[in-house]
C-alpha positions as CSV (number, residue, x, y, z in Angstrom):
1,X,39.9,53.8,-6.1
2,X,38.2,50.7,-5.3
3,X,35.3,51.7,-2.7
4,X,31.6,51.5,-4.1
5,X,29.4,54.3,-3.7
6,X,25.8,55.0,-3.2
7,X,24.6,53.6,-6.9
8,X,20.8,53.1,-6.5
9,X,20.8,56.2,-3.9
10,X,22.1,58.5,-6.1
11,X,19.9,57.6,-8.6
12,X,17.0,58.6,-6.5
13,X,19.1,61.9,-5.5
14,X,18.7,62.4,-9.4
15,X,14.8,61.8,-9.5
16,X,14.3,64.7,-6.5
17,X,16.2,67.2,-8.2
18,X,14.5,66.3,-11.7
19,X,11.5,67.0,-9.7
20,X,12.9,70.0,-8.3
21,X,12.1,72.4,-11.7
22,X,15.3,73.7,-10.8
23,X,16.9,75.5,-14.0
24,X,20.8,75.3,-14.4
25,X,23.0,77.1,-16.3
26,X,25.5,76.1,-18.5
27,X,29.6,77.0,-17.8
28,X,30.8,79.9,-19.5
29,X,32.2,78.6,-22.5
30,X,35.9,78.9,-24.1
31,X,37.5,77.8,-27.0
32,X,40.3,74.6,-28.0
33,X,41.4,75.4,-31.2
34,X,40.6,72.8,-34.2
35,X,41.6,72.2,-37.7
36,X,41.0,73.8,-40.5
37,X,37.1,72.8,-41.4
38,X,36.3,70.9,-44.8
39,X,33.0,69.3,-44.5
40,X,31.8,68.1,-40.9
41,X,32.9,67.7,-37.5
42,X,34.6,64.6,-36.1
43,X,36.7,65.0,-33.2
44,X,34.7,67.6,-30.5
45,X,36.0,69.2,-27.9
46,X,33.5,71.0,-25.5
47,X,34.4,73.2,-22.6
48,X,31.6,75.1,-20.9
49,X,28.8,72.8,-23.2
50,X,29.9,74.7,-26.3
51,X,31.6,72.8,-29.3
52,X,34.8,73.2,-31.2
53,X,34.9,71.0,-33.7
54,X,37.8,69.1,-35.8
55,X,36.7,68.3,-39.5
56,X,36.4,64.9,-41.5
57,X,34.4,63.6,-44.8
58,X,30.7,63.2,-44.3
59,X,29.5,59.5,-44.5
60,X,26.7,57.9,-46.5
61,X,23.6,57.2,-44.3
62,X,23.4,53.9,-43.3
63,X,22.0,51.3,-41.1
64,X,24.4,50.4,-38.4
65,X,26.1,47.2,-38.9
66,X,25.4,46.0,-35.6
67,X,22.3,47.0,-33.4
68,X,22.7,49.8,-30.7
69,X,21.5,47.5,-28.0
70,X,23.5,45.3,-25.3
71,X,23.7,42.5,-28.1
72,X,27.4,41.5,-28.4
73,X,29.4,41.5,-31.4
74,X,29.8,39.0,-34.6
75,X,32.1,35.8,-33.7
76,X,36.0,37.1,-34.8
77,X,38.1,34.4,-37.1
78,X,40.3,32.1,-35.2
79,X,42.6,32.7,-38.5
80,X,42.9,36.5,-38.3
81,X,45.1,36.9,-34.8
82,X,48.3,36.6,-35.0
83,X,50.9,37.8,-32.5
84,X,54.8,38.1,-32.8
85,X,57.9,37.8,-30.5
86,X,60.9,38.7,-29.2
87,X,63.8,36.8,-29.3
88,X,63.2,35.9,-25.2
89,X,60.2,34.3,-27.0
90,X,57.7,37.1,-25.1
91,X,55.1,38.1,-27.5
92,X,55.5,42.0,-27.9
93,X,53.3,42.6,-30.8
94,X,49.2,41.4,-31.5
95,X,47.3,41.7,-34.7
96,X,43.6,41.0,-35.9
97,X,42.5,41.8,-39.3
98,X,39.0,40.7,-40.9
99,X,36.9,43.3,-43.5
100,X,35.4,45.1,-40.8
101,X,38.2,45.9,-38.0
102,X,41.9,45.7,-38.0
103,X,43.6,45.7,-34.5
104,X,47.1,46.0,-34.3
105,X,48.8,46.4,-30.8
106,X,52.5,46.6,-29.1
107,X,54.2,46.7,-26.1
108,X,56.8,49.3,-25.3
109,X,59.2,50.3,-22.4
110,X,59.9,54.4,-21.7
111,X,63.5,54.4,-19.9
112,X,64.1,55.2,-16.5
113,X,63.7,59.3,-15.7
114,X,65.8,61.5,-13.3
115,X,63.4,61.2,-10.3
116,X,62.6,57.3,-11.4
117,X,64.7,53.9,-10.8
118,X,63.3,51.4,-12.8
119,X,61.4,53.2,-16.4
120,X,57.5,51.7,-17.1
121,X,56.5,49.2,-19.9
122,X,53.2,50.2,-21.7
123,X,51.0,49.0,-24.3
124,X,49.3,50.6,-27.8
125,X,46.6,49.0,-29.0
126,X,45.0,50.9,-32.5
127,X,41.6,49.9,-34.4
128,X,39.9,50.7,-37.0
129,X,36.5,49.7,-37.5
130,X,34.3,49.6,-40.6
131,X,31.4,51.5,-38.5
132,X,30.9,53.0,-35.5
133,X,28.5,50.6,-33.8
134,X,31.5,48.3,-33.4
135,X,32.7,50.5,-30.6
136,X,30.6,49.0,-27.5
137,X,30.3,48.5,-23.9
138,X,29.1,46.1,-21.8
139,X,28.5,45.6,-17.8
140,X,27.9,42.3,-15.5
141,X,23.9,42.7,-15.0
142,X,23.2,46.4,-16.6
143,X,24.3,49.5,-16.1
144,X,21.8,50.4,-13.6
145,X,23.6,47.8,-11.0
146,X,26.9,47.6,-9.7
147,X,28.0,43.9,-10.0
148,X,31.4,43.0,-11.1
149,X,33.3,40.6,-12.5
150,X,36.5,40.3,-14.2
151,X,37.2,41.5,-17.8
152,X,38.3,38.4,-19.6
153,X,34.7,37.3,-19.2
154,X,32.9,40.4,-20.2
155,X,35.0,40.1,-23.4
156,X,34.8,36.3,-23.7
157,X,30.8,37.1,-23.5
158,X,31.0,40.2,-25.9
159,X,33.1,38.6,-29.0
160,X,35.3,41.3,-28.6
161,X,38.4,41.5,-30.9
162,X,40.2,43.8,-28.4
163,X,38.3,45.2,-24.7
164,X,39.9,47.6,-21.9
165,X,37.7,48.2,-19.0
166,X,35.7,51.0,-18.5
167,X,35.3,54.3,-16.1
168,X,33.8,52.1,-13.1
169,X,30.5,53.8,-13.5
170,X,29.3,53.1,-10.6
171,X,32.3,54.3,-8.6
172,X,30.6,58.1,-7.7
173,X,27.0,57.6,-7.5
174,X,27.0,60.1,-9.8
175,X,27.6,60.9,-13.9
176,X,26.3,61.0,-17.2
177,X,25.8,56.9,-17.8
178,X,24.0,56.5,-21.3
179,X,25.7,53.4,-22.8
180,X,24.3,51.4,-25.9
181,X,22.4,54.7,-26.6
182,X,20.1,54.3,-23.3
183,X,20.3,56.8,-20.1
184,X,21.0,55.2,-17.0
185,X,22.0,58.2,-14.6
186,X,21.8,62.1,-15.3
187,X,23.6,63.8,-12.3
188,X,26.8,65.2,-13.8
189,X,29.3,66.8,-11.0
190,X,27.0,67.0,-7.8
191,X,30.4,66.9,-5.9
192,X,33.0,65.8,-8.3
193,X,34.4,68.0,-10.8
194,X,35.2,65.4,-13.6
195,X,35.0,65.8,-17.1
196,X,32.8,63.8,-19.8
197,X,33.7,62.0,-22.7
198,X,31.2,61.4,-25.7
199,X,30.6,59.1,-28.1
200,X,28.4,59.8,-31.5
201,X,26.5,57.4,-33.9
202,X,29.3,58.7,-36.2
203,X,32.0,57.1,-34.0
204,X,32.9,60.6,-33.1
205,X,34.4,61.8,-29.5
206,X,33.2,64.9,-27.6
207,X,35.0,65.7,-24.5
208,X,32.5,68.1,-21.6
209,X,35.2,70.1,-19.4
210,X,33.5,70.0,-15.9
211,X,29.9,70.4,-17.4
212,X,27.0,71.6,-14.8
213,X,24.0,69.4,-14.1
214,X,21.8,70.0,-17.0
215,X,24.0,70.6,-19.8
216,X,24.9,67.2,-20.8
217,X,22.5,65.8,-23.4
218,X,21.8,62.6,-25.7
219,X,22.3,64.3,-28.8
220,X,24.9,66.3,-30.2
221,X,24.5,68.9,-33.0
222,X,21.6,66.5,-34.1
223,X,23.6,63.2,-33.7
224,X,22.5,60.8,-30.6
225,X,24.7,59.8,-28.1
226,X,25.7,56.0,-28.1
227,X,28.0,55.9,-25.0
228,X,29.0,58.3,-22.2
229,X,31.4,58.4,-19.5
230,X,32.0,59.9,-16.4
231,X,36.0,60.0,-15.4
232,X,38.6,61.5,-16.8
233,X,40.1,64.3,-17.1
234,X,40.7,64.8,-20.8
235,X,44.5,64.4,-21.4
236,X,45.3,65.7,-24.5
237,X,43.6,67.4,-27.5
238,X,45.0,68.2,-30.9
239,X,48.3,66.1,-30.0
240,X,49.0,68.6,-26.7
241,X,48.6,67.4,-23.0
242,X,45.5,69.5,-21.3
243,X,45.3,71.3,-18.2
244,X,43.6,69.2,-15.0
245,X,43.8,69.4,-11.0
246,X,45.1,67.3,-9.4
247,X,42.7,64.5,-7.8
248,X,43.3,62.4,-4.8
249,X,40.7,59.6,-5.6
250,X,42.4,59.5,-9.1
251,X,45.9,59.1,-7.6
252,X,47.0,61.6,-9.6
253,X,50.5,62.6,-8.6
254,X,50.9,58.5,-7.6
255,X,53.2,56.3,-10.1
256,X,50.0,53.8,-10.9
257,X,48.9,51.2,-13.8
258,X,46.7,53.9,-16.0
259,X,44.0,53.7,-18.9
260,X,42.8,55.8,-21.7
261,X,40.8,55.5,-25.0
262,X,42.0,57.7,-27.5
263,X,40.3,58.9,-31.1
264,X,43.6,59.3,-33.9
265,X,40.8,59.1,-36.8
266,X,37.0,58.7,-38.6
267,X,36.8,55.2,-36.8
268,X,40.3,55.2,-35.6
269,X,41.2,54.6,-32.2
270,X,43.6,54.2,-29.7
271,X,43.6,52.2,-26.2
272,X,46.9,52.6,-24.4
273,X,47.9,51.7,-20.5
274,X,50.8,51.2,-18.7
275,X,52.6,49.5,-15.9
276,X,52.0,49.9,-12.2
277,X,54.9,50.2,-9.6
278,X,55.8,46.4,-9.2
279,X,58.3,43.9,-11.6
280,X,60.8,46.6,-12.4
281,X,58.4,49.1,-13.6
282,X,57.4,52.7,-11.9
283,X,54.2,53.2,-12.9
284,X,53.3,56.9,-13.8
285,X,51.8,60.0,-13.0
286,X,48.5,61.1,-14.5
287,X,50.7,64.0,-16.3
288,X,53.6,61.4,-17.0
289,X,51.1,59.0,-18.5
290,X,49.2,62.6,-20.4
291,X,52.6,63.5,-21.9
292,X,53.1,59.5,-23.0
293,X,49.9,59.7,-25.0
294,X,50.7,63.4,-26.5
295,X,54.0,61.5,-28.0
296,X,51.8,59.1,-30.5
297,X,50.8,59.7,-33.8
298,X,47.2,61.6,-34.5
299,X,46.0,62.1,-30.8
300,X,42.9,64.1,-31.4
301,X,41.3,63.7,-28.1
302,X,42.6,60.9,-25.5
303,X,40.7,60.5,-22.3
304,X,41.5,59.2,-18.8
305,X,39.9,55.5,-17.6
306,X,39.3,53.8,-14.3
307,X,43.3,52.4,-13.8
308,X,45.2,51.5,-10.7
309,X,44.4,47.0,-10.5
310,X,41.9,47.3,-12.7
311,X,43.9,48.0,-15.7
312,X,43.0,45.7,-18.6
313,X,43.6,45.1,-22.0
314,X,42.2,41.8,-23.1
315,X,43.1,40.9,-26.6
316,X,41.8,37.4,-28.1
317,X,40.4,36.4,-24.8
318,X,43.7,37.2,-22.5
319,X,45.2,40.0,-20.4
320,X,48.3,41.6,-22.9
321,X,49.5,44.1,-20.6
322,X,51.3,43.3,-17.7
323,X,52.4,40.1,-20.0
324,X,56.3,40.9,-18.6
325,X,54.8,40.7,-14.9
326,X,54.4,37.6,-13.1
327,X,51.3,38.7,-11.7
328,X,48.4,36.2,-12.6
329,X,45.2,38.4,-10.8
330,X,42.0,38.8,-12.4
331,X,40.5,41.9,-10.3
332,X,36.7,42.4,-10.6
333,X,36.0,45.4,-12.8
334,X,32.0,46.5,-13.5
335,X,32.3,47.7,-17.4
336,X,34.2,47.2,-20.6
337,X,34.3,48.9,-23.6
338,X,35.2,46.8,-26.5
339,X,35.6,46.5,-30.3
340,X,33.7,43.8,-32.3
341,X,33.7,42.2,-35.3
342,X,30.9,43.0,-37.8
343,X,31.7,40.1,-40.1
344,X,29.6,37.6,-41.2
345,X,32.0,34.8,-42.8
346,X,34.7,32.8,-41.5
């Protein structure tokens, strides 16, 4: 999944057909259902461009507590982490905690299956953040070029409490790539059929089902877009795996290391990977991996990541899964998205 396609090219292919005039249509629309409604959607799921939304409390308006630009987050606490573990002395459990974000992740094993030898380890990583400007991405040299480097430096640069990479934006040539609240490519499923993910100034996800050109905006039901992402599929919605072909370039139906960022909450998340098919580990299938993420707590929407080698979660500065591996590589990713620290003491 590693081979870089025409970035800058498709980015002209995106200024002809804005030039076009060309009208497009939006997908026929169909329904998810939500919860129950109280005062304001959260958690969106959008097939077709058309919204069905989960419910939460409304919040106050506010400034965000850190600027929607590529300026990194607020230096974390040496004093908050703390990790625990096992009696082989292997650390199997991380934790952050300052007034503005609590991160608290694990490492797990799912047992061996009838058509598997060896089981997978994976990890959970959950955070909560005070507000939803926390939840940020970050690139090499901007998201309009395609320069990579490895993860542990992007979240050594960012301050980030906890950072997994990204969806390798610039593996297509083509997407909706708005991060930080800027645009940086509008050319949504010119030959891939891959869904969207979302995020609001709320904090809030919105998954787009295969959206056609034209129907993916920078606003949502009056809220602007802070980041966007072109991968997938979505896994699972409401706690139950989702339908999705079956895609070569994803490895699909391959045991492989796998990513996905998950909301369980109003600013709750949840990052969770697992093992490739090396060490005593099988790695999993897309749907394998889809029905591992249905089996946590609260999974309102979870979507799909870049994965295979470039699987990361970086937590305090170093690489946590794969920490039963004796792998040392640091593979060149392009993207992160991380979680910072809004907190100005020490």
């Amino acid at each position: 999944m590693r081979k870089l396609k025409g970035w800058l090219a498709a980015a002209s292919v995106m200024a002809m057909l804005a030039g076009s005039g060309a009208v497009l249509a939006e997908d026929q629309a169909f329904s998810t259902p939500a919860p129950a409604a109280t005062t304001r959607p959260s958690v969106i799921v959008r097939i077709g461009g058309t919204a069905v939304p989960a419910v939460t409390a409304t919040p106050a308006a506010k400034m965000p507590l850190l600027p929607i630009d590529f300026s990194v987050g607020k230096q974390p606490v040496e004093s908050a982490y703390s990790t625990t573990k096992d009696a082989k002395g292997r650390v199997t459990a991380w934790r952050y905690e300052d007034p503005t974000i609590t991160v608290e992740a694990y490492s797990d094993r799912v047992k061996a299956r009838n058509n598997s030898m060896f089981g997978c380890d994976y990890w959970v990583a959950t955070v909560e953040i005070a507000d939803a400007s926390q939840l940020r991405t970050l690139s090499e040299k901007g998201f309009d070029r395609d320069v990579q480097t490895t993860a542990e430096k992007l979240a050594k640069r960012a301050n980030a409490v906890l950072a997994i990479n990204g969806d390798f934006y610039s593996f297509s040539g083509e997407g909706y790539i708005l991060r930080q609240g800027k645009v940086f490519l509008d050319l949504v499923n010119v030959r891939k059929k891959w869904d969207v993910l979302q995020i609001d100034e709320d904090g809030d996800f919105h998954g787009l089902k295969i959206p056609k050109r034209g129907t993916v905006k920078d606003t949502i039901d009056g809220k602007r877009v802070i980041n966007s992402f072109y991968f997938g599929p979505i896994l699972v919605v409401d706690g139950k795996v989702q339908e999705f072909a079956n895609d070569a370039e994803k490895a699909s139906q391959d045991r492989k290391q796998r990513m996905a960022i998950a909301q369980v909450g109003p600013l709750k998340y949840m990052c969770i990977c697992c093992a490739g098919p090396v060490y005593g580990n099988d790695g999993m299938t897309l749907r394998e991996f889809a029905n591992l993420i249905a089996q946590q707590k609260d999974v309102k929407i979870a979507y799909n990541l870049d994965g295979g080698d470039s699987t990361r979660m970086i937590f305090h500065g170093e690489k946590i899964n794969g920490n039963r591996e004796k792998s040392t590589s640091k593979r060149g990713i392009v993207d992160i998205i991380y979680f910072a620290s809004a907190y100005e003491g020490k």
